[in-house]
N, C-alpha and C positions, 0 to 999 in steps of 0.2 A: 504494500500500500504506500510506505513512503517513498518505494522509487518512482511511482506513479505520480507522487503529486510534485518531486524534486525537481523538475524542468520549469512547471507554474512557478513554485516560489524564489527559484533561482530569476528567473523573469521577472518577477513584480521586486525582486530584491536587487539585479541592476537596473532596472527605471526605475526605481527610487533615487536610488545615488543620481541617476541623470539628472533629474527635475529638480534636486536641493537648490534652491535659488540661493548668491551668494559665495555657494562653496567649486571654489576654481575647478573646473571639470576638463577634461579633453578625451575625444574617442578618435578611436581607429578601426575602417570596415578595411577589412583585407579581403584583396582581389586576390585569385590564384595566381601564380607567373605560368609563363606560356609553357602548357604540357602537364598542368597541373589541376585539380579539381578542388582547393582547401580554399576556403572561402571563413569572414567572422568579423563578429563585432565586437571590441573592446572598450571599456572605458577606464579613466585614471583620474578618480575622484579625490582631492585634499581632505586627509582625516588628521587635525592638528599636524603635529611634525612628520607626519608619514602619509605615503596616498594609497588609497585601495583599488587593485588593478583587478579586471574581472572582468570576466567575458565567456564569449564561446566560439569554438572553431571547431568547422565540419571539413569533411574529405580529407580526414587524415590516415595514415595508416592504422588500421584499427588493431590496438592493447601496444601499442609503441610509445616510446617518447621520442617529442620533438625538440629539437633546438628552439629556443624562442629570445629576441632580442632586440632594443630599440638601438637604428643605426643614425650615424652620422647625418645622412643626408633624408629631407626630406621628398623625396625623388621618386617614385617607382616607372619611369618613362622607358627605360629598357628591356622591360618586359621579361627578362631573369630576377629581376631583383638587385641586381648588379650595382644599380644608379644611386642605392642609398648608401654605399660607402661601407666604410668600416661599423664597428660597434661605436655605437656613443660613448666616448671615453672621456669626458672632460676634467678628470681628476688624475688622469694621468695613471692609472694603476693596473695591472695584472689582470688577466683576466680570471672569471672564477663561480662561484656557484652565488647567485644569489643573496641567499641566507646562510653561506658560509663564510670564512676569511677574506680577505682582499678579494673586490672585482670590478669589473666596468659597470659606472649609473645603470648602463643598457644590459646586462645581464640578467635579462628573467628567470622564474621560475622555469623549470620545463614546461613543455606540454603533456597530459597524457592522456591518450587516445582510449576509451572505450570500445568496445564490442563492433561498436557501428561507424568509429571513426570517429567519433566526439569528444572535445573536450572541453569540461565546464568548470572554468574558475574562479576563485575569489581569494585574493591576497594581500594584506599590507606591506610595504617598503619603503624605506625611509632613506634609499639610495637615490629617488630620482624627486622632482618637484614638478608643477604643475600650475605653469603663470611665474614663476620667478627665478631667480638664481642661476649658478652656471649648471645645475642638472635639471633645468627646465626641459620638458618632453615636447611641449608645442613647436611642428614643425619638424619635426625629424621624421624617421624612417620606420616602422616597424618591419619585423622580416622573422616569418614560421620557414626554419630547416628540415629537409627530409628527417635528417639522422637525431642521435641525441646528440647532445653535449656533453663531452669529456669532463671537462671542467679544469681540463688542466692544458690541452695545446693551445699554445700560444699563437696571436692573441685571439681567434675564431673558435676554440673548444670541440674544431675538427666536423660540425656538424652538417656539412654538407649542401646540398647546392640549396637555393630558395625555392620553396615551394608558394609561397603565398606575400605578399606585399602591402603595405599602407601607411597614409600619411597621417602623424596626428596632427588632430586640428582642436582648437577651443569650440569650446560649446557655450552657448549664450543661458 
């Protein structure tokens, strides 16, 4: 019964975070890159010193993890994925897992793909920021990797080519 109702309240639970009027918001819908079918909507809500990232992405390999990362550029015009550059790195450090020691603003969580390709998240981090600072995400690149992420080659985490692309942008 609760997996059944766990897609509605994930849904009514990010439009909420969108519609907070006041609290600095930005999404990203990711297009697939050419050859690819992973498509999804993110958002990156300000929750005091941390923002909460949450979203959903289809056409993934289904029970896999993905690389997932905001890049440098907000670009996706090449149609690989290619145009948004490296990882967001504006701190200058290592790259690495997330929620573990040292790593790039743009270092996400993974992705993890369910049964049918799906993956449904919701996280706080307090690595990136949303409307100010030098880890500001508006404007940059988002980019879903086939593979996982190592969390240790430098500085891409070895995850392989893009499957999916987009820009974030503020939201009103």
């Amino acid at each position: 019964m609760i997996k059944l109702f766990a897609p509605i309240f994930f849904t009514i639970l990010v439009s909420a975070c969108a519609v907070n009027p006041g609290v600095p918001t930005a999404t990203a819908q990711l297009v697939a890159t050419k050859g690819h079918a992973v498509t999804g909507d993110i958002t990156f809500s300000r929750r005091g010193n941390a923002v909460l990232v949450a979203g959903e992405v289809r056409g993934l390999t289904p029970n896999k993890e993905h690389g997932f990362h905001i890049h440098e550029k907000g670009d996706c015009s090449s149609g690989d994925g290619m145009s948004t550059g490296g990882h967001f790195n504006p701190l200058s450090k290592g790259h690495g897992a997330h929620d573990h020691s040292e790593h790039h603003a743009g270092d996400l969580a993974s992705l993890k793909a369910d049964a049918n390709g799906v993956a449904r998240f919701s996280y706080e981090t307090s690595a990136i920021t949303v409307g100010e600072g030098s880890t500001d995400v508006l404007g940059h690149g988002l980019i879903v990797h086939r593979d996982p992420d190592d969390f240790k080659t430098q500085p891409t985490g070895n995850s392989g080519p893009r499957v999916a692309c987009a820009v974030i942008t503020g939201r009103q």
